[in-house]
C-alpha positions as CSV (number, residue, x, y, z in Angstrom):
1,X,-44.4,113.7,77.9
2,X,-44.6,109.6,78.1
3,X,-42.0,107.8,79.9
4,X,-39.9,105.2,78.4
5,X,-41.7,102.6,80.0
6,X,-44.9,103.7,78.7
7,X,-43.5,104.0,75.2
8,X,-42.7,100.3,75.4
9,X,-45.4,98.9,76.8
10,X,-47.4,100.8,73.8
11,X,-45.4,99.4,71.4
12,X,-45.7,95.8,73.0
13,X,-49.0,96.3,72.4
14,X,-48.9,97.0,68.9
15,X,-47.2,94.2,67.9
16,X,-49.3,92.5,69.9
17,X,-52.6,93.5,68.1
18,X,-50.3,92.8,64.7
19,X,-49.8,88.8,65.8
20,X,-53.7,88.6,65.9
21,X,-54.4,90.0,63.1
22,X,-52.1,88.1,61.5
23,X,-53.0,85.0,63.1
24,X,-55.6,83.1,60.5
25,X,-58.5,81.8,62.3
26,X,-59.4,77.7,61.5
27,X,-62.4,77.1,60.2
28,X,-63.8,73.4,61.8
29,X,-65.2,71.0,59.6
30,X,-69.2,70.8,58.8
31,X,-71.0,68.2,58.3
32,X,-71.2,69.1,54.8
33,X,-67.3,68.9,54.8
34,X,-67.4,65.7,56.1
35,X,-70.0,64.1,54.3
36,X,-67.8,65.3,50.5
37,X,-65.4,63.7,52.3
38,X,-66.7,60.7,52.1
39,X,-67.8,60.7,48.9
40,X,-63.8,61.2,47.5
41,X,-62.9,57.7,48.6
42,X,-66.2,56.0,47.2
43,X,-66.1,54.1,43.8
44,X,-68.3,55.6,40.7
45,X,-70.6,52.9,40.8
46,X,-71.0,52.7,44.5
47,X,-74.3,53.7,45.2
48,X,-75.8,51.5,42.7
49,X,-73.7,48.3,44.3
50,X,-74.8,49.1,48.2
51,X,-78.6,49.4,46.3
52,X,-78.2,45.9,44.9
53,X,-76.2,44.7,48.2
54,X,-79.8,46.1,50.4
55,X,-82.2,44.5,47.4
56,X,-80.3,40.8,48.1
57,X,-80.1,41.2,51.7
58,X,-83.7,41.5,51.7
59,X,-84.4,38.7,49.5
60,X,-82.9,36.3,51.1
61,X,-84.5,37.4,54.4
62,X,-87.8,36.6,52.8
63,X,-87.0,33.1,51.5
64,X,-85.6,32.2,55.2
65,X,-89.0,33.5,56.4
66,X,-90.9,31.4,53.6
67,X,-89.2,28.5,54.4
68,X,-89.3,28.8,58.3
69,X,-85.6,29.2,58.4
70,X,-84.2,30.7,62.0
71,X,-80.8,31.4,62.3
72,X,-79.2,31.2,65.9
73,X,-76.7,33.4,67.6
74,X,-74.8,29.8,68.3
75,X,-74.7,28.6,65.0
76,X,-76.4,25.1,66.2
77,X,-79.3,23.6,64.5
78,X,-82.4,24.2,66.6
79,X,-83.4,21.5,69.2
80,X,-86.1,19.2,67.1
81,X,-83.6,18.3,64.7
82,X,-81.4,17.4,67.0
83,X,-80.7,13.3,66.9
84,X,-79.1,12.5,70.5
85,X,-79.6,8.4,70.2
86,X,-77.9,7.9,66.6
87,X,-75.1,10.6,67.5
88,X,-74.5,8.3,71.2
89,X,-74.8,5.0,68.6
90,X,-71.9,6.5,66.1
91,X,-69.4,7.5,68.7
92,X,-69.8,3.8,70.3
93,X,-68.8,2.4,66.5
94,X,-66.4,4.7,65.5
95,X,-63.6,4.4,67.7
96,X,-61.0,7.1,68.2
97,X,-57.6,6.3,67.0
98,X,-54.1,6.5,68.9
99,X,-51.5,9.2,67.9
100,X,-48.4,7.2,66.6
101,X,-45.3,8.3,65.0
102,X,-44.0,6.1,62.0
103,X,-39.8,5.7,62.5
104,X,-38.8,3.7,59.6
105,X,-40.5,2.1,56.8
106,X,-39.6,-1.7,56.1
107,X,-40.0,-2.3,52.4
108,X,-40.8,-5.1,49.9
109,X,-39.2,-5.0,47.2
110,X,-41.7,-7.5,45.4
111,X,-44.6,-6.5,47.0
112,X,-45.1,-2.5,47.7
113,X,-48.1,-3.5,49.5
114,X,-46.7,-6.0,52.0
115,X,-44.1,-3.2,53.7
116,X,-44.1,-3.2,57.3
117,X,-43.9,-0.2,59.3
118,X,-42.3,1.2,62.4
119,X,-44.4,3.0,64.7
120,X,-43.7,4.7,68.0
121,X,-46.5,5.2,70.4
122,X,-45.7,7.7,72.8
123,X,-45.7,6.5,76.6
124,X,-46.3,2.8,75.3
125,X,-43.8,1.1,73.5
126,X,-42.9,0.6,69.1
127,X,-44.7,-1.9,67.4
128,X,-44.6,-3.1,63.5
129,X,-47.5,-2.9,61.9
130,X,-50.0,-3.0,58.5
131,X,-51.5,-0.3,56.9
132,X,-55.5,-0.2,56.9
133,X,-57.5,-1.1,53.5
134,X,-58.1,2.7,52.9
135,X,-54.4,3.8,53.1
136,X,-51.9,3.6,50.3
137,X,-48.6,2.8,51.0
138,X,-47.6,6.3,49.0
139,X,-49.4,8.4,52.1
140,X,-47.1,7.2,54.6
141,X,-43.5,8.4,55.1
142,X,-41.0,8.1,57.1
143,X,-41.3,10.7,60.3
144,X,-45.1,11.2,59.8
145,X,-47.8,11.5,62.4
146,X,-50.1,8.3,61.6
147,X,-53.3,7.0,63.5
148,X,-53.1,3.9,64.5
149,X,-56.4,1.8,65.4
150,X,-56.2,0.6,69.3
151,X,-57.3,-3.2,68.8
152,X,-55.4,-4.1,65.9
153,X,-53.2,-1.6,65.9
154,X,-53.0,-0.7,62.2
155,X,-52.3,2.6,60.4
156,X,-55.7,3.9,59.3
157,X,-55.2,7.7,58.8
158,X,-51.9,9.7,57.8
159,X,-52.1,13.0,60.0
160,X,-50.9,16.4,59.2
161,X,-47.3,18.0,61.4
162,X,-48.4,19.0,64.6
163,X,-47.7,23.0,64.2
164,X,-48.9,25.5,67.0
165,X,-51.8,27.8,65.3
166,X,-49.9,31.1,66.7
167,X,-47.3,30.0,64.0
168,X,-49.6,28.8,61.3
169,X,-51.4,32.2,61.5
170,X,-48.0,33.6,60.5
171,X,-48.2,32.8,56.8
172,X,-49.6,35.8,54.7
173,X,-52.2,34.5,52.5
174,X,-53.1,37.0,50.5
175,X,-50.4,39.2,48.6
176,X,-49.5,42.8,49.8
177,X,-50.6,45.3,47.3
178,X,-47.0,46.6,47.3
179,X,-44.9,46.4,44.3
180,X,-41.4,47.7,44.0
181,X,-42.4,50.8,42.2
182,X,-44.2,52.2,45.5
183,X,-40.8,51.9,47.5
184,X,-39.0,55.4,46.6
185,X,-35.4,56.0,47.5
186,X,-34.5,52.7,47.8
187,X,-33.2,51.8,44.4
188,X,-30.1,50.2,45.4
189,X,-31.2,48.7,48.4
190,X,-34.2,47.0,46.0
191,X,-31.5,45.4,44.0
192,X,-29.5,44.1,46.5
193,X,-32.6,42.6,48.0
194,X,-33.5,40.9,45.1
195,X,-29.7,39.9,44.6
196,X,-30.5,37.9,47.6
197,X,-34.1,36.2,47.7
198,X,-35.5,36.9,44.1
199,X,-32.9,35.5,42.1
200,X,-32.0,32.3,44.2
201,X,-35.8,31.2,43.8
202,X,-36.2,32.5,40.0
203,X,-33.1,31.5,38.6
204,X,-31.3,28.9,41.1
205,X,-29.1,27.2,38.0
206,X,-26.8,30.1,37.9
207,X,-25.3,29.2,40.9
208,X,-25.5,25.8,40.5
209,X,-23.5,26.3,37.1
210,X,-20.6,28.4,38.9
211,X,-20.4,25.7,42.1
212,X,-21.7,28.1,44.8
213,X,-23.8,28.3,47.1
214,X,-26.8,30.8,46.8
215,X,-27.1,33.5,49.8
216,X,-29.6,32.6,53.0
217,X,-30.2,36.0,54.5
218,X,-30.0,39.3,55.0
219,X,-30.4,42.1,57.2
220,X,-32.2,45.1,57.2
221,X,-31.1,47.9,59.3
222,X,-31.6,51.5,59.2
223,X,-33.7,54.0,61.2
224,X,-37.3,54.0,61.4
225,X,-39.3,54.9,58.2
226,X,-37.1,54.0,55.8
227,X,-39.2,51.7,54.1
228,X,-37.4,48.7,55.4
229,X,-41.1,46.6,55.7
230,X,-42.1,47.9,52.9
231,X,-39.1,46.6,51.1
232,X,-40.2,43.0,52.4
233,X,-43.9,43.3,51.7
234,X,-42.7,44.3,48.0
235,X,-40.9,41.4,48.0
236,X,-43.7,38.6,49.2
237,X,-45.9,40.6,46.5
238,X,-43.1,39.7,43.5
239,X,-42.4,36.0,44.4
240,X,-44.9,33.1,44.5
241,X,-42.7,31.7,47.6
242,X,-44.8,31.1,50.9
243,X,-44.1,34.3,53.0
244,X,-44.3,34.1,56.7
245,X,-43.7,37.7,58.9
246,X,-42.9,37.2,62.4
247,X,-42.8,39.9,64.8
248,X,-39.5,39.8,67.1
249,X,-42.1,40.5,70.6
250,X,-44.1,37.6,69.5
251,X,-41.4,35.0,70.6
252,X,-40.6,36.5,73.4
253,X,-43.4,33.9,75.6
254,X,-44.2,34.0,79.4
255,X,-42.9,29.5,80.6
256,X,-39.7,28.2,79.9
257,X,-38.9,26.5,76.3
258,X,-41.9,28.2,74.6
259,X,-40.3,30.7,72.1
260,X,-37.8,28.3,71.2
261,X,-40.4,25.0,70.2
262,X,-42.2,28.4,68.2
263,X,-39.4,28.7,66.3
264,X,-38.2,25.3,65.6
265,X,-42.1,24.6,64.6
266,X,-41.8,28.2,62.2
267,X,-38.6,26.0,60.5
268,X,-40.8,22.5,60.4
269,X,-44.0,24.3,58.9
270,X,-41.4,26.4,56.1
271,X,-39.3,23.4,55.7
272,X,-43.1,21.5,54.4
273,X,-43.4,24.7,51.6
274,X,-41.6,24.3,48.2
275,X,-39.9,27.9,49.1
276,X,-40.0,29.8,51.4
277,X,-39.2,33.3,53.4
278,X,-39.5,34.3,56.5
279,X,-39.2,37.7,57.6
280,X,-38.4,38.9,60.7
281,X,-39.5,42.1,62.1
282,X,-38.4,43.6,64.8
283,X,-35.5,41.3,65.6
284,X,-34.1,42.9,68.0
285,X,-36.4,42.1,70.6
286,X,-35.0,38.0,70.6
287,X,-31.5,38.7,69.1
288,X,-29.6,40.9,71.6
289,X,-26.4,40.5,72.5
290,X,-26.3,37.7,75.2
291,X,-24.5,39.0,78.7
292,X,-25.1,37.7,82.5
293,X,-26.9,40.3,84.5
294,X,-27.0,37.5,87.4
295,X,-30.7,38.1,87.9
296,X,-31.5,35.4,84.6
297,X,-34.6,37.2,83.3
298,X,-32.9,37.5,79.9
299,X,-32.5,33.9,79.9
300,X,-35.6,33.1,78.2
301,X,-34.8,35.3,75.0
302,X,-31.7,34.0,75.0
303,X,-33.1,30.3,74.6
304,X,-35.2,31.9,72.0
305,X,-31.9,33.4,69.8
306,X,-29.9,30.0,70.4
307,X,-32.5,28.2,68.9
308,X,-32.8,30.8,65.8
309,X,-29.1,30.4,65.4
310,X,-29.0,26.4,65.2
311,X,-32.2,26.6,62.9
312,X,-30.5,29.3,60.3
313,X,-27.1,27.3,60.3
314,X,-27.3,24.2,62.2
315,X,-27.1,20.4,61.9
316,X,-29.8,20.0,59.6
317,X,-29.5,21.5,55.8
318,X,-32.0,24.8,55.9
319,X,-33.7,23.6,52.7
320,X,-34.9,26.3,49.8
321,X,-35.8,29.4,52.8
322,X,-34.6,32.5,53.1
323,X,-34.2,34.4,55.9
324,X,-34.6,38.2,56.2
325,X,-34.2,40.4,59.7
326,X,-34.8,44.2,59.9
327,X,-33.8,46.1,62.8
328,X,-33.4,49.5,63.8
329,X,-30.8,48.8,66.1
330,X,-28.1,46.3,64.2
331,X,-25.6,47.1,67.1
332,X,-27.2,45.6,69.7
333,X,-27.8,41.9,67.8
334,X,-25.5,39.4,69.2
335,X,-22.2,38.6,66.6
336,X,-23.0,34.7,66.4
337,X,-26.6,36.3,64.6
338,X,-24.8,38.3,62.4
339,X,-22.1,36.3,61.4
340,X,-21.8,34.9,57.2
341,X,-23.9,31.7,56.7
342,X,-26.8,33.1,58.5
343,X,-26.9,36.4,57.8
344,X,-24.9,37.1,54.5
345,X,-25.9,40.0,53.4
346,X,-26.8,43.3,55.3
347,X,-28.5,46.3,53.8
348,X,-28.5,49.8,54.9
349,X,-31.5,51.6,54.6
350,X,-30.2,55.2,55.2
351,X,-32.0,58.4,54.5
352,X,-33.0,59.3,51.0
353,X,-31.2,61.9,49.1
354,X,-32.9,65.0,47.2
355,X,-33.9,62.8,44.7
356,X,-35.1,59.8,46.6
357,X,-37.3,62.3,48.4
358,X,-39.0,64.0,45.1
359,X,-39.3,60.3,43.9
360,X,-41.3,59.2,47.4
361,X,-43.4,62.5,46.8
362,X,-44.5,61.8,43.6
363,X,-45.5,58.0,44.7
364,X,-47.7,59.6,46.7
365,X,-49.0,62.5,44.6
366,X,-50.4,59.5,42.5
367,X,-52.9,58.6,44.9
368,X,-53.9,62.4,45.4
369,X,-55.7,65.1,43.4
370,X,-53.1,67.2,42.7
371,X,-52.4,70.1,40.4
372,X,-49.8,69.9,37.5
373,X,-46.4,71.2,37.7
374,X,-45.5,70.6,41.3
375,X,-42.1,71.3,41.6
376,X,-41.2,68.3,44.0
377,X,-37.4,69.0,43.8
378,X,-38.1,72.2,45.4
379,X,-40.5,71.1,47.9
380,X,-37.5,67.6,48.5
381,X,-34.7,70.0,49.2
382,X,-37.4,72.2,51.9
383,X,-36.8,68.3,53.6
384,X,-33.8,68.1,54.4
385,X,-32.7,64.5,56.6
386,X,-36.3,63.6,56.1
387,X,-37.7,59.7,56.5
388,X,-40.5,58.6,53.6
389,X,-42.4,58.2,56.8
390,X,-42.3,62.4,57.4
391,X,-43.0,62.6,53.2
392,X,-45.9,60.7,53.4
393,X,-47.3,62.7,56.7
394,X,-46.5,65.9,54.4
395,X,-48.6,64.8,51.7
396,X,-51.4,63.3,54.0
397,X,-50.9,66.9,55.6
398,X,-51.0,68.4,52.1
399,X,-54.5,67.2,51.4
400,X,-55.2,68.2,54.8
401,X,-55.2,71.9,53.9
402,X,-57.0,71.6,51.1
403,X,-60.0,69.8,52.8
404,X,-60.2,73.2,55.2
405,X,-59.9,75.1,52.3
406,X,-62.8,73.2,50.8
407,X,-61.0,72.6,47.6
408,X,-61.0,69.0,45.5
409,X,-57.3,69.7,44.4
410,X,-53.7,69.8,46.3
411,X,-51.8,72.7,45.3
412,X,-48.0,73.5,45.5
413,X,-48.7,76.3,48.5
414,X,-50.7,73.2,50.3
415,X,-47.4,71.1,50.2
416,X,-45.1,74.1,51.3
417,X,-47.5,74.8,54.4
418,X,-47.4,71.0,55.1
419,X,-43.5,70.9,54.9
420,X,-43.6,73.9,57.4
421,X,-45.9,72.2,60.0
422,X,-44.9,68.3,59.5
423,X,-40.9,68.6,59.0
424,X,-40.1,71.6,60.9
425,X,-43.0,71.0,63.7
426,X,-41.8,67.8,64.2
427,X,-38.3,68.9,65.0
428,X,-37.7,68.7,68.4
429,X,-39.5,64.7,68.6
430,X,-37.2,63.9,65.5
431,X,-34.3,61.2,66.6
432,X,-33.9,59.9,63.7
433,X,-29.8,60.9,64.6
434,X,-29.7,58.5,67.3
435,X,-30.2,55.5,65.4
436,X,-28.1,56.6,62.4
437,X,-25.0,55.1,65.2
438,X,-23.7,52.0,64.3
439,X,-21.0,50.2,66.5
């Protein structure tokens, strides 16, 4: 007759056996795997281009061979064509020219061409001066950087504002592909957004027409992955406005005085644009709350903030530029930040209800090869308090599954197995809770 014990430990064992059985083995990816992968993401007539691409590469790499061409790691041209004695002969003629600031411009009311000018030369002392007989008296204003010739000291060259490149490399050339359509869940937050910057810019006579003054900036708080950078790169892909995105940790500089000349050089360069906005990320990082620790390593960033302040609402008019912050912490900026005139608007991004979430789903379905009749209210309501971060990671996740399965399409079982591993995986690193505090 067993014991107890035994009777247990036999049944242990059972379920035991049960869990691997149970328990579906992954199959790795092959290099067959991996090489349709990469055949999903290439265009229809992509072969043929990378043929012609190889056929032109190879062309030109005969003519430079015909001709005796040799390029050089250095870029220089090589050594016999070099011309030492006439490059030694120009520098001697061509002078260089001394950096001068012109203060005020002295006109002539009968004779444009006869104005005198005001310059200041730094370290020296101001003189009044002509213009050269290659400058027109329409390239100088008052304020610019001119050079000035060191003999007879005339204006011979108007010269661009002297702007740090760190800054200047903070315009975004080329337009995000993101349009409002690809931000789900955000509906109302879209159209307060675009209560704020869109319609100033578009349609500025409607508040000119009711006597107001047109709103600066706004704020965009909310936890993380809520889409609030997507929001902004949305809104730089709708306007033709210059948009500059600065990152809070890039004013934040090692020597005294550095973070605020960045930013009073980010206002001079988006004061130069006909509009502009500047949007920046991360805030936080320069706008805290200012407080004495004794110790005065904050000091620095706090520099950095009072300069922001005086630039968003100072002396000086602000211009056409406006101003957006997102955070995920608003309760930690510092109250003379956030106060009306520099920030007047402040947007909540919270987290998207049933339908925001089946509307983020299908954003991304679009992108995917999917089957029909998904039911993304179902799989929405499976996610509950879920960020359109996590709802992209399911669908990335979704696709996922269907790779191992070595299927071309995403069915609705893929998405309910990535909802299972993604949202309820994820559960214990979620703290999405903590920042949904505001003080």
């Amino acid at each position: 007759m067993p014991s107890a014990t035994g009777s247990s430990w036999e049944k242990y064992q059972k379920n035991f056996a049960d869990d691997e059985i149970e328990e579906k083995k992954i199959t790795p990816l092959t290099d067959e795997d991996i090489q349709v992968l990469k055949t999903y993401g290439a265009a229809p007539y992509g072969a043929e281009l990378k043929k012609l691409e190889k056929e032109i590469k190879d062309k030109q790499q005969t003519i430079n061979e015909k001709i005796g061409v040799k390029e050089s790691d250095t870029g220089l041209a090589p050594p016999h064509l070099w011309d030492i004695a006439a490059d030694r002969q120009r520098m001697q003629e061509e002078q260089p020219l001394q950096v001068a600031r012109c203060t005020k411009i002295i006109q002539d009311e009968k004779d444009p061409e006869k104005s005198k000018y005001v310059i200041n030369v730094k370290q020296i002392a101001k003189f009044v001066v002509n213009l050269g007989e290659r400058v027109s008296p329409t390239d100088i204003e008052e304020g610019m950087r001119v050079g000035v010739d060191r003999n007879k000291y005339q204006i011979l060259l108007p010269l661009p504002p002297k702007i740090d490149p760190s800054v200047t490399m903070m315009t975004v050339e080329d337009k995000p592909d993101v349009t409002y359509g690809d931000v789900g869940g955000c509906k109302e937050q879209i159209e307060k957004l675009r209560e704020v910057v869109e319609m100033p810019l578009l349609s500025p006579e409607r508040f000119v027409n009711l006597g107001i003054d047109p709103p600066k900036g706004a704020l965009l708080y909310g936890p993380p992955g809520t889409g609030k950078t997507l929001c902004a790169r949305a809104v730089a892909n709708r306007t033709d406005a210059t948009f500059i995105r600065v990152i809070g940790s890039e004013l934040v500089q090692k020597y005294v005085g550095e973070g605020a000349r960045m930013v009073r050089e980010l206002f001079e360069m988006a004061r130069t644009k006909k509009a502009c906005i500047i949007f920046f990320d991360e805030v936080d990082a320069i706008g805290g709350a200012r407080f004495d620790d004794g110790a005065g390593g904050d000091n620095e960033v706090q520099r950095t903030m009072l300069e922001l302040i005086t630039q968003l609402d100072g002396f000086d008019s602000r211009g056409n530029i406006k101003v957006m912050f997102a955070t995920n912490r608003p309760s930690t900026l510092d109250p003379a930040l956030m106060r009306p005139g520099r920030i007047d608007r402040k947007i909540e991004f919270s987290l998207p209800d049933m339908e925001g979430r089946a509307n983020i789903l299908r954003i991304h379905a679009k992108s995917m090869s999917v089957e029909r009749d998904i039911r993304w209210e179902l799989i929405s309501r499976l996610c509950p308090n879920s960020t359109g971060a996590e709802l992209r990671s399911v669908a990335t996740e979704a696709g996922m599954f269907a790779i191992r399965a070595r299927r071309k399409v995403a069915t609705e079982k893929d998405f309910l197995a990535a909802v299972d591993k993604v949202i309820k995986g994820n559960l214990k690193f979620n703290s999405t809770a903590t920042y949904m505090q505001y003080n």
